[in-house]
C-alpha positions as CSV (number, residue, x, y, z in Angstrom):
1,X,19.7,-6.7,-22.5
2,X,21.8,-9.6,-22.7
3,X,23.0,-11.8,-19.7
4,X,26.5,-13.4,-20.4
5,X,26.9,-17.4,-20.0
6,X,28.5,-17.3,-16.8
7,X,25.6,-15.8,-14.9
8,X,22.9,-17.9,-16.3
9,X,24.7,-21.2,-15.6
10,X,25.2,-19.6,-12.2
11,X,21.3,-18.8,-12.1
12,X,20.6,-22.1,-13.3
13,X,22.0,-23.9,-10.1
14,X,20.5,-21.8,-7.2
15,X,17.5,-20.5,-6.1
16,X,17.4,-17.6,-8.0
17,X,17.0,-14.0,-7.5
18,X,14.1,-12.2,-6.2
19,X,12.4,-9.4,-8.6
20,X,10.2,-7.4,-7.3
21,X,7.1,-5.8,-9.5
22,X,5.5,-2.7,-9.2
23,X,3.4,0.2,-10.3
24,X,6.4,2.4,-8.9
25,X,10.0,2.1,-7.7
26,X,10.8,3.4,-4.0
27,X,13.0,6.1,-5.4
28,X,11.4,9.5,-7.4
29,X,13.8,10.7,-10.1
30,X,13.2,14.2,-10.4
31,X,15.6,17.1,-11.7
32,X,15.8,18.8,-15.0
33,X,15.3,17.0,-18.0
34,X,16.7,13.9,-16.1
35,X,19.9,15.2,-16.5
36,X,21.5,16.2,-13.3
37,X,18.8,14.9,-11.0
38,X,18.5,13.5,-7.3
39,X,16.4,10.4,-6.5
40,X,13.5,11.2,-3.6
41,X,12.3,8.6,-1.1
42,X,9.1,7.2,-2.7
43,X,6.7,6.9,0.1
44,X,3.5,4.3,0.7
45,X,2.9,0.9,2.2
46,X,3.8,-1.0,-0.4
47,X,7.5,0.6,-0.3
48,X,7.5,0.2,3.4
49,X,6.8,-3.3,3.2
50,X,8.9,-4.6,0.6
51,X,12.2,-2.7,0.1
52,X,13.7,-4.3,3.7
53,X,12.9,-7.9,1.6
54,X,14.9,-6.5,-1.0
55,X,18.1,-5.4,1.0
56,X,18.1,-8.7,2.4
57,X,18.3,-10.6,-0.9
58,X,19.5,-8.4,-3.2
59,X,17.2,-8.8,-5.8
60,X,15.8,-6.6,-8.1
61,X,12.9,-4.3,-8.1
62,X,11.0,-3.4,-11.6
63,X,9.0,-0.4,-11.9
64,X,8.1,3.4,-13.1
65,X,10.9,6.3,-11.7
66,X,8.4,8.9,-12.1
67,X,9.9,10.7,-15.2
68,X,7.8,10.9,-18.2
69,X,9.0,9.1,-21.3
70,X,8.7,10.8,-25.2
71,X,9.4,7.4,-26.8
72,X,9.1,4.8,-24.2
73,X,9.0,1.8,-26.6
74,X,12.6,3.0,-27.8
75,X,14.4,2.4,-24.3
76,X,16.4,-0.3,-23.5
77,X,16.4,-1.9,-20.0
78,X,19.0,-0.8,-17.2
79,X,19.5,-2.1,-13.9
80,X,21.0,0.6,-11.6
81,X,22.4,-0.4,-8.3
82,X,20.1,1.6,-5.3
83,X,23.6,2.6,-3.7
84,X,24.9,4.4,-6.9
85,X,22.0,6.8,-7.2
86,X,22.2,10.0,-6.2
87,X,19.7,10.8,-3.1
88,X,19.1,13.8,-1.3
89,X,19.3,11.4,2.3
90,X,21.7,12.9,5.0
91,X,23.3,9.5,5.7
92,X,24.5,7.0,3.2
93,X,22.4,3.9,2.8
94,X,24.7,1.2,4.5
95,X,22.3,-1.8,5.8
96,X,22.5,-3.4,2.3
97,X,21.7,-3.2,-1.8
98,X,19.3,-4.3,-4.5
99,X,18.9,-3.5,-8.2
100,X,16.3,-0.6,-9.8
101,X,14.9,-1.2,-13.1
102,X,13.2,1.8,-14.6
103,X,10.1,1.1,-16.8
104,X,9.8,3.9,-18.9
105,X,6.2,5.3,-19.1
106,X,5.0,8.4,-21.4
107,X,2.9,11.4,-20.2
108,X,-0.2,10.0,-22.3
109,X,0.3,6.7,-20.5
110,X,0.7,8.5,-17.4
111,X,-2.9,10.0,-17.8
112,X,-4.9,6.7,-19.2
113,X,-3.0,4.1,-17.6
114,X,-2.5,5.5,-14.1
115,X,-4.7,8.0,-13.2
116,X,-7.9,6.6,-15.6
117,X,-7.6,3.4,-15.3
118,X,-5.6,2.1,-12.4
119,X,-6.7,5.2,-10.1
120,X,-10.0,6.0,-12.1
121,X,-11.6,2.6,-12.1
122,X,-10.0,-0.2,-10.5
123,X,-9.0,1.8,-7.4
124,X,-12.6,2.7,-6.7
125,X,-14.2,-0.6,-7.4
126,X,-12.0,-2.3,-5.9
127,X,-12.4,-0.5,-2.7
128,X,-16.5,-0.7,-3.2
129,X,-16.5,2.9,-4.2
130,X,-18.3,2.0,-7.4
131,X,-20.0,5.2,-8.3
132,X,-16.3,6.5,-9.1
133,X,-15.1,3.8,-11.4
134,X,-15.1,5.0,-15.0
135,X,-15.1,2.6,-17.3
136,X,-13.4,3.7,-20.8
137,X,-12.0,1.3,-23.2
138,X,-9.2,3.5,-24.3
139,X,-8.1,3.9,-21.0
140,X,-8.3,0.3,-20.9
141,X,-6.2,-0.1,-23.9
142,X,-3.1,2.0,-23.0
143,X,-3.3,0.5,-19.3
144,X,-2.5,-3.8,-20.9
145,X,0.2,-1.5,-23.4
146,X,2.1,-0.9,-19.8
147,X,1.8,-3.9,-18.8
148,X,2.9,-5.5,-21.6
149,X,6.1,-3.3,-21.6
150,X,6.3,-4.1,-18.1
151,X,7.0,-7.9,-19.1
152,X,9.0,-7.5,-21.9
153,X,11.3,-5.4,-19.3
154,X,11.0,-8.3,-17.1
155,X,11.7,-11.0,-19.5
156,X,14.7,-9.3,-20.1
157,X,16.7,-9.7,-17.2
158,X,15.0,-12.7,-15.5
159,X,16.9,-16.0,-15.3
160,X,15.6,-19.7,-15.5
161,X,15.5,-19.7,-11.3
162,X,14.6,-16.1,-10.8
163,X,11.4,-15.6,-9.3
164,X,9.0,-12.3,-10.6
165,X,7.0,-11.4,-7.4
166,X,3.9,-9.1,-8.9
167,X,2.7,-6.3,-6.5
168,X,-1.3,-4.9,-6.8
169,X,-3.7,-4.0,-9.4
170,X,-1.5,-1.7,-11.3
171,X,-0.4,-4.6,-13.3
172,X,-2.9,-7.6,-13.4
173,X,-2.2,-8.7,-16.9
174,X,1.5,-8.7,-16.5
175,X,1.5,-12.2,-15.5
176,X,-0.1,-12.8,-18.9
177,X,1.7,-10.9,-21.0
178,X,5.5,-12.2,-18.9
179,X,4.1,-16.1,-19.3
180,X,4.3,-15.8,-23.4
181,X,7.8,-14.6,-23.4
182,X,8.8,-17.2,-21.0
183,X,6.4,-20.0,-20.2
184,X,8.6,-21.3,-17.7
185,X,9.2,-18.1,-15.6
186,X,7.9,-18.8,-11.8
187,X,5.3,-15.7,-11.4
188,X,3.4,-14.9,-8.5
189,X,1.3,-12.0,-7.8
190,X,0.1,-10.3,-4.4
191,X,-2.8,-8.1,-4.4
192,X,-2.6,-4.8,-1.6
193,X,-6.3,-4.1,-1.8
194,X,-9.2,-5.6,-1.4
195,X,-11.1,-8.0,-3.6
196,X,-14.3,-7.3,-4.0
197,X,-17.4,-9.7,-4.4
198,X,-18.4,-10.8,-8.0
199,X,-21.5,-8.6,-7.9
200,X,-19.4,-5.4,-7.6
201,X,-16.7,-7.0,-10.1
202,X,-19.1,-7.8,-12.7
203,X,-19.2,-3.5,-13.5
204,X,-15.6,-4.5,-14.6
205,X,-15.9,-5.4,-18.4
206,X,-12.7,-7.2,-18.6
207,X,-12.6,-8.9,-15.6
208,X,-12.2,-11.9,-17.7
209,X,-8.8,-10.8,-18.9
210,X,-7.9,-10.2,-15.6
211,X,-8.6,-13.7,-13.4
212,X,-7.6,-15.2,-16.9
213,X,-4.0,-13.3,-16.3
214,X,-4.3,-14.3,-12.3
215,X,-4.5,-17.7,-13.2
216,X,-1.6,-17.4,-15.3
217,X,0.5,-16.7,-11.6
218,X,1.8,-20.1,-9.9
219,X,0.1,-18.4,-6.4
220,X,-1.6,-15.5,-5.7
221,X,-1.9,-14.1,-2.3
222,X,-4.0,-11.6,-0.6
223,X,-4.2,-10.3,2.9
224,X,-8.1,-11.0,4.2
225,X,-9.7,-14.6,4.2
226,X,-13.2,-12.9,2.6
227,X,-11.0,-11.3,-0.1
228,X,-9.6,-14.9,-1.2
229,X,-13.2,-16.0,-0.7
230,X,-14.0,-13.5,-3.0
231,X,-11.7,-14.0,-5.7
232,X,-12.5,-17.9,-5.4
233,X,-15.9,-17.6,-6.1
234,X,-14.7,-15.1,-9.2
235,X,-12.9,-17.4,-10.8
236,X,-15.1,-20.2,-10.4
237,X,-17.9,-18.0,-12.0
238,X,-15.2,-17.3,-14.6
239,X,-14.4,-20.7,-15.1
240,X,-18.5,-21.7,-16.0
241,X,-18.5,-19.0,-18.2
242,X,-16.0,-20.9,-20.3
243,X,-17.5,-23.9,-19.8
244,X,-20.3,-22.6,-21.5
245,X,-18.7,-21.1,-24.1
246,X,-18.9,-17.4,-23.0
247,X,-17.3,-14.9,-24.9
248,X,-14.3,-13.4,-23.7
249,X,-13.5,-9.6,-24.5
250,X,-10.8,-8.3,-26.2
251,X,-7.7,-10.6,-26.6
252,X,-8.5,-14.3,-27.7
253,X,-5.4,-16.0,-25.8
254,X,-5.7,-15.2,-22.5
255,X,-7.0,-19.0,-21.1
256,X,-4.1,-21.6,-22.0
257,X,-5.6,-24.3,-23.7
258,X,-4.0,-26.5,-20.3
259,X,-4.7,-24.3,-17.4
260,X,-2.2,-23.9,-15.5
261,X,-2.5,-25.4,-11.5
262,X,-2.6,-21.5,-9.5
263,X,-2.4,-21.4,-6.0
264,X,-4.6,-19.1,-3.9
265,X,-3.8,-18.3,-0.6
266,X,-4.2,-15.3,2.1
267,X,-1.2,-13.6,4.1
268,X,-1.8,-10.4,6.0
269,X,1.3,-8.0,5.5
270,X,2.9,-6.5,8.2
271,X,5.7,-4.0,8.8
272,X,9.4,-4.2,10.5
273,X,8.5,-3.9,13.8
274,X,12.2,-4.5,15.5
275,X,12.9,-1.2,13.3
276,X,10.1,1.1,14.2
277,X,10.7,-0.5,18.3
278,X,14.5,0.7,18.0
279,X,13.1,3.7,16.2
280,X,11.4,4.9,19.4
281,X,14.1,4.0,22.1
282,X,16.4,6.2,20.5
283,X,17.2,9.3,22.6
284,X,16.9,12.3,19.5
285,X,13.1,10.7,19.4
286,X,12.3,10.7,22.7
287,X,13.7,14.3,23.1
288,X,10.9,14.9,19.9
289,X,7.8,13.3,21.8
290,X,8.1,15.6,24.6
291,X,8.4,18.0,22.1
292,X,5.6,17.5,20.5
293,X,3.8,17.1,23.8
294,X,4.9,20.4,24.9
295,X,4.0,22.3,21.9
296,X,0.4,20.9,21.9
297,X,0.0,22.1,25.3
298,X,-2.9,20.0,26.0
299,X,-4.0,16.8,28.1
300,X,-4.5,14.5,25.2
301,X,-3.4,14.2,21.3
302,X,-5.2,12.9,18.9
303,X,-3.7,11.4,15.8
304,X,-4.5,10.9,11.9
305,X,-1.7,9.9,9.6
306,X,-3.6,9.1,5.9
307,X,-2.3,9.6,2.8
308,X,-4.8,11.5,1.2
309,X,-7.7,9.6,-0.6
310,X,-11.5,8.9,-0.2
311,X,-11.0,5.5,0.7
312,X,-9.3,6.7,4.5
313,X,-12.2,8.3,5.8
314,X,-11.0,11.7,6.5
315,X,-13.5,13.7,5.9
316,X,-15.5,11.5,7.7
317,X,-13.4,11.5,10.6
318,X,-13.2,15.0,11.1
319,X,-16.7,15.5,11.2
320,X,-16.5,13.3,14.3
321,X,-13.9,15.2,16.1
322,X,-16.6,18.4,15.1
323,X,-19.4,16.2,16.7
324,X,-17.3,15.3,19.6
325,X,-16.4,18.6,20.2
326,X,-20.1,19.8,20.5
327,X,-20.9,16.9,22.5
328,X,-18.6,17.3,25.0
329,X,-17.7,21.1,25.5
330,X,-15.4,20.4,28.6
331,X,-12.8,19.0,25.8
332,X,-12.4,22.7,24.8
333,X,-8.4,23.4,25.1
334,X,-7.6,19.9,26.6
335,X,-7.3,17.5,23.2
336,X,-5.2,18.6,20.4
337,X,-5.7,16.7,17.0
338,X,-3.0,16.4,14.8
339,X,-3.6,15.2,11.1
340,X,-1.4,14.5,9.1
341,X,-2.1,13.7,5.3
342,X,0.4,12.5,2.9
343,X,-0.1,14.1,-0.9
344,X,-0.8,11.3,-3.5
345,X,-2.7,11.7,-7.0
346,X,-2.6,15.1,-7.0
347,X,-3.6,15.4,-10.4
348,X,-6.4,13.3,-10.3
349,X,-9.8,15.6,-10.1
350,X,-11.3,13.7,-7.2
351,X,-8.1,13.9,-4.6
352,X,-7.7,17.7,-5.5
353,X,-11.7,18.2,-4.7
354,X,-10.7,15.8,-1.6
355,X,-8.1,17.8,-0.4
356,X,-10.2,21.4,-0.8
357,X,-13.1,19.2,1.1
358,X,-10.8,18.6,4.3
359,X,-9.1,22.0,4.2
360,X,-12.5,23.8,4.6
361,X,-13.3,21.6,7.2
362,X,-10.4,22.0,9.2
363,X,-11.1,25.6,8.9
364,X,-14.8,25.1,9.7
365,X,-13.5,23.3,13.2
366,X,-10.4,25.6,14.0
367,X,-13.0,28.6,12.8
368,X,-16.0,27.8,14.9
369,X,-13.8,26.1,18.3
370,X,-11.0,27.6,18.8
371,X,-10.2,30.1,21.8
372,X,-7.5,32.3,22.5
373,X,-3.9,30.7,21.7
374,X,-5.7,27.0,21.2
375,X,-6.8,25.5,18.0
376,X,-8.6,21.8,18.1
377,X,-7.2,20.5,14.7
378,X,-3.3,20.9,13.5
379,X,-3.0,20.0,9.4
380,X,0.3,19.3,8.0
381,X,-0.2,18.4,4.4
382,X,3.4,16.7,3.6
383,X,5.4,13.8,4.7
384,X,8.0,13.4,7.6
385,X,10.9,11.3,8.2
386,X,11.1,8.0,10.0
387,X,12.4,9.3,13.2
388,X,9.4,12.6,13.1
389,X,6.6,9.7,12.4
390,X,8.0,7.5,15.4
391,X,7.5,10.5,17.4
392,X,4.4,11.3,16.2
393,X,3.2,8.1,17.0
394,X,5.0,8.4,20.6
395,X,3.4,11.4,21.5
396,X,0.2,10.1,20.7
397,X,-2.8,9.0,23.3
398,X,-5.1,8.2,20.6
399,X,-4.3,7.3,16.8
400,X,-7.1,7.3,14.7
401,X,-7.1,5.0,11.8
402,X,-10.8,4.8,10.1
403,X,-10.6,3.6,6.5
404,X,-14.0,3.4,4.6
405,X,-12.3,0.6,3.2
406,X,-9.1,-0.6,3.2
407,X,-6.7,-3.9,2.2
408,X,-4.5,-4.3,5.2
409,X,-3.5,-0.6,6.7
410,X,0.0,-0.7,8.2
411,X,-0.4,2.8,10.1
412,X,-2.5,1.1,12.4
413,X,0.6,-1.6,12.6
414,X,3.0,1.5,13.0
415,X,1.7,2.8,15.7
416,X,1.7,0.2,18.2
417,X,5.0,-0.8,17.4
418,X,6.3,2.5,18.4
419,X,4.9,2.3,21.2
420,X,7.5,0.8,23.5
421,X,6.0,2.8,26.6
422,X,3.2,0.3,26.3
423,X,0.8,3.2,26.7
424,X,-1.8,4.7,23.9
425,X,-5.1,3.9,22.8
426,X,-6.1,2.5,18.7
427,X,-9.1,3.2,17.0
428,X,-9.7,1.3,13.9
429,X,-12.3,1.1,11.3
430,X,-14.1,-2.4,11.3
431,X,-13.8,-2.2,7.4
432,X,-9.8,-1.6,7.6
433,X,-7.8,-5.4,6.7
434,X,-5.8,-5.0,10.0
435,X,-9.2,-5.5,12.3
436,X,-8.8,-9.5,11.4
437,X,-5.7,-9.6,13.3
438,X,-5.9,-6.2,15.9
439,X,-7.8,-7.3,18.2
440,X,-7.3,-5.3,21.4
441,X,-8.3,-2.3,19.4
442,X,-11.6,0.2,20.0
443,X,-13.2,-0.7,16.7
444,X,-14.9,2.0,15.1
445,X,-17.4,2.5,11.9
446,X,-16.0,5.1,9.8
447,X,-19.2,5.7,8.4
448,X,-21.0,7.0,11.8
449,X,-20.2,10.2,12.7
450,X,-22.3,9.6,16.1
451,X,-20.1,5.9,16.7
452,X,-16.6,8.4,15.5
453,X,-17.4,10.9,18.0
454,X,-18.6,7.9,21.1
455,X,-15.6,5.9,20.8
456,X,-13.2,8.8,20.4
457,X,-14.0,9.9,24.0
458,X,-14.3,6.5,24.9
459,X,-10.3,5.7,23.9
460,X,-9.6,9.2,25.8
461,X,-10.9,8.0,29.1
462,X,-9.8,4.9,29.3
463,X,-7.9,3.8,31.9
464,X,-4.2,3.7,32.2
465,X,-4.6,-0.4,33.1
466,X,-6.8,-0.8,30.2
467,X,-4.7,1.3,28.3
468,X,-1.8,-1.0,29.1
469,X,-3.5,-4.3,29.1
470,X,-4.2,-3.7,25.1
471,X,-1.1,-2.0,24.0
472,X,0.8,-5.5,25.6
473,X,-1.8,-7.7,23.4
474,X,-1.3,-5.3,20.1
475,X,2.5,-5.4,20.3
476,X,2.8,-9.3,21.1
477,X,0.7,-9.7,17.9
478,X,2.8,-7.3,15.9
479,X,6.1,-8.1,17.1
480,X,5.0,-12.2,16.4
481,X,3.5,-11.4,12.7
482,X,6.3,-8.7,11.5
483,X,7.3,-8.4,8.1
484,X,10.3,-11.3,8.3
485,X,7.4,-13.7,8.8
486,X,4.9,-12.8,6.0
487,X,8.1,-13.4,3.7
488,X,8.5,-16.6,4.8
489,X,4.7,-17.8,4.7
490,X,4.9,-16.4,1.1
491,X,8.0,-18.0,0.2
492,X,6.7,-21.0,1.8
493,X,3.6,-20.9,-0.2
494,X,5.6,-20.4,-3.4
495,X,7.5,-23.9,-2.5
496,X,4.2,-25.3,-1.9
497,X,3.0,-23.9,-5.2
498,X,6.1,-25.4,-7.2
499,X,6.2,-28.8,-5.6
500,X,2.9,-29.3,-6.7
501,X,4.1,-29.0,-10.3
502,X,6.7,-31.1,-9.8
C-alpha cells in the first residue's frame, strides 16, 4: 500500500505515529463468510492495557481479526478506522480513534503457528511448564512464515518517524524479519510473560533465532527485574556461543555483521486505574454490588476471575476452597465463591481437558457441601462487561488471584482499583509478576493446597482496620503506577534508546 508524498514529508518532520504489534487485534470479526459481519470486543490483558495508549495517539494497531484466510499471501494491507467498524456495543465509541490493520492468517497457520507453536511450546516454557512444550520443527516453520507476513504488513504503512511497538512471544522474529525491509525502522519489543532462566530456554532449539531477532529491537522491555536478569544472562550465553563459532539453526542472517546497540530494560504494566475508580462510583454499579451481595445471601464472597489456562492455578485453587471447607465446617452457608473463567484456546487439547478438570470439581464441591438452597462454588464460564466486573470486584471481600506462574497479572490490579470503599482483602500468588510491586497483599503459594486453604480463612477474618490499612497502601500504589505512567517510562526508555545512537 502506497503512502502519497504529502504524508511522508509530514511523517518525516514529527515524531511519528505509534503502531502497535500483536498476536491479535482488540476487535473479533465474526459473521458469515466475512460478508455482513459485526466486530466483538476482544478480551485479555494485553487489550486492556494498550488500546487506551492507542485512543490517545491515534496510531495504529497491526494484528490477526480472527477470520481465517484461504490465500493469505494474496491480501493486500488495509487500515480500517476502529470507529467505522461495525460493533455489536450499545453506545458509540466516542473517547477517541486509532487505525486496525488486519493480518490475514490461514486455518493451517492458525493450527501450527498459534495453537502448536505459540500456545504449544513457547507458552508452556515460557511459564516453566516445560513438560507441555512440544517442540516440532514444522510448527516452527509456519510460526517465522507469520511473522514474516506480519513485517512485510508492517513495512508497508510505517513511515521514516513511526515507531513499531512489538507486543509478546507471538511474534519474536518480527523484529528480524521488519529490520531487512527497513533497516532504519525504530522497533521495540515488550515481552507479557515471563522470561525464563537459560536452563529452561535451552529445551528451545531456536532460541538463537530468537535473542538474535531481540537484539535486532532498539529496547526491549519486560515487567520483572529477574525476567530481564534472565534474558541478560541469555544473550550473554548467546553472544559466547558466537564467539566461539557456534552454529546457529536454521536461517544464516539473523546476527548483523555490526550488532546493533539494544536496550534492555524492566517496566511493570499496569491498568487505567482513574477508569476502573470512576467505574465503581457510578450509581447503576453500586445498585449491582448490592445485588450481587443479596443474591449470594451469605457473610462473605469469595472471588476468582481467570481466563482459563493451566498457568492461573485454578484447579489448584479450588481444591483449597474444598480443603478449607473441611477444615473449617462452621463456613458451611456463610462464604459464597464466585469463579469466574474467561474461554480462551478452546481448541487446544490441554484447555478443553482443563476446562472438563474444573467443571468436575466444582461439581465434586457443590456435590459433596452443599445444603438446602446454598451451594459453596458459583461458575460462570463467559465474560462480562466493564460495569458487571467492577461490581464483581465491589462485591467482593476476598479476590483470589493465585497464578502458578504469571508475567504481571492485572486482575489482581483491577480489583483494588475498584475498590473505592477502601474495603476487601487480596490474595496473590508469590509466583504472580504483580507480588514485586503489591505489597499489602496476603501472599499465597498456589502450589499448597494446605497454605490456599490457611490464608483464605486468614483474609476472611481479618479485621476491618487491617482490611483498610492495606486496601489504602494497594490503591496509593496503583493509582501512582497506572497505565499513563508505564507509557511514559517506555517512551522514555525509547528516547534513551535512540539518543544513544545518535
Amino acid at each position: 500500500m502506497k503512502k502519497n508524498t504529502a504524508e511522508k514529508s509530514a511523517r518525516k518532520k514529527g515524531r511519528g505515529n505509534l503502531i502497535i504489534v500483536s498476536n491479535r487485534l482488540p476487535y473479533t470479526r465474526g459473521g458469515a463468510n466475512g460478508e455482513d459481519f459485526l466486530w466483538q470486543k476482544s478480551t485479555g490483558g494485553l487489550i486492556t492495557a494498550m488500546e487506551p495508549i492507542l485512543l490517545s495517539r491515534r496510531g495504529t494497531w497491526v494484528g490477526w481479526d480472527g477470520m481465517v484466510d484461504r490465500s493469505p499471501d494474496k491480501a493486500r494491507p488495509r487500515i480500517l478506522d476502529v470507529k467505522s467498524i461495525r460493533t455489536s456495543e450499545k453506545k458509540p465509541r466516542t473517547e477517541g480513534s486509532y487505525g486496525i490493520l488486519c493480518v490475514p492468517v490461514s486455518e493451517k497457520e492458525v493450527k501450527e503457528y498459534y495453537d502448536d507453536f505459540s500456545t504449544g511450546t513457547l507458552w508452556g516454557l515460557f511459564h516453566y511448564f516445560f513438560e507441555k512444550c512440544r517442540v516440532d520443527s514444522r510448527a516452527w516453520k509456519t510460526y517465522c512464515s507469520v511473522n514474516r507476513r506480519f513485517a512485510r504488513y508492517i513495512s508497508e504503512i510505517a513511515g521514516d518517524e513511526d515507531v513499531v511497538w512489538v507486543q509478546d512471544f507471538h511474534l519474536f522474529m518480527v523484529p528480524h524479519y521488519l529490520r531487512a525491509l527497513r533497516p532504519r525502522q525504530k522497533i521495540h519489543f515488550f515481552l507479557h510473560i515471563p522470561f525464563p532462566h537459560t536452563d529452561i530456554l535451552d529445551i528451545l532449539p531456536w532460541q538463537p533465532e530468537i535473542l538474535g531477532s531481540l537484539l535486532e529491537c532498539d529496547t526491549v522491555g519486560f515487567h520483572h527485574e529477574q525476567y530481564l536478569r534472565n534474558f541478560r544472562e541469555a544473550v550473554e550465553k548467546y553472544r559466547e556461543g558466537l564467539k566461539e563459532g557456534a552454529v546457529i539453526t536454521g536461517e544464516k542472517d539473523l546476527t548483523p555483521e555490526k550488532p546493533r546497540k539494544t536496550f534492555f530494560y524492566a517496566n511493570p504494566i499496569s491498568i487505567d486505574f482513574d477508569l476502573i475508580d470512576s467505574t465503581s462510583r457510578k450509581a447503576a454499579v453500586i445498585e449491582r454490588r448490592d445485588e450481587i451481595r443479596r443474591q449470594a445471601g451469605c457473610e462473605k464472597i469469595l472471588l476468582g476471575v481467570d481466563r482459563i489456562d493451566y498457568s492461573k492455578g485454578i484447579a489448584e485453587r479450588l481444591e483449597g476452597i474444598k480443603l478449607l471447607l473441611e477444615s473449617h465446617p462452621e463456613l458451611s452457608e456463610k462464604i459464597f465463591y464466585y469463579q469466574l473463567v474467561i474461554p480462551s484456546r478452546e481448541n487446544v487439547k490441554e484447555y478443553k481437558a482443563l476446562k472438563r478438570k474444573i467443571d468436575e470439581l466444582i461439581g465434586q464441591i457443590n456435590g459433596r457441601f452443599s445444603t438446602g438452597l446454598w451451594a459453596p462454588v458459583h461458575y460462570n464460564y463467559g465474560t462480562v462487561d466493564l460495569n458487571e466486573l467492577v461490581a464483581l470486584y465491589m462485591a467482593a471481600d476476598v479476590a483470589l488471584v493465585t497464578p502458578l506462574r504469571d508475567g504481571m497479572n492485572l486482575v489482581c490490579k483491577e480489583f483494588v482499583a475498584a475498590r473505592s470503599d477502601g474495603d476487601g482483602v487480596l490474595v496473590l500468588s508469590k509466583f504472580a509478576g504483580a507480588i514485586a510491586e503489591i505489597k499489602n497483599c496476603l501472599p499465597v503459594n498456589p502450589y499448597s493446597v494446605e497454605d490456599i486453604a490457611d490464608v483464605v480463612y486468614r483474609a476472611l477474618n481479618l479485621p476491618e482496620e487491617e482490611r483498610r490499612l492495606r486496601m489504602g497502601r494497594m490503591r496509593m500504589n496503583i493509582k501512582g503506577n497506572n497505565i499513563a505512567g508505564w507509557l511514559q517510562k517506555c517512551l522514555e526508555y525509547f528516547d534513551i534508546a535512540q539518543r544513544g545512537k545518535e
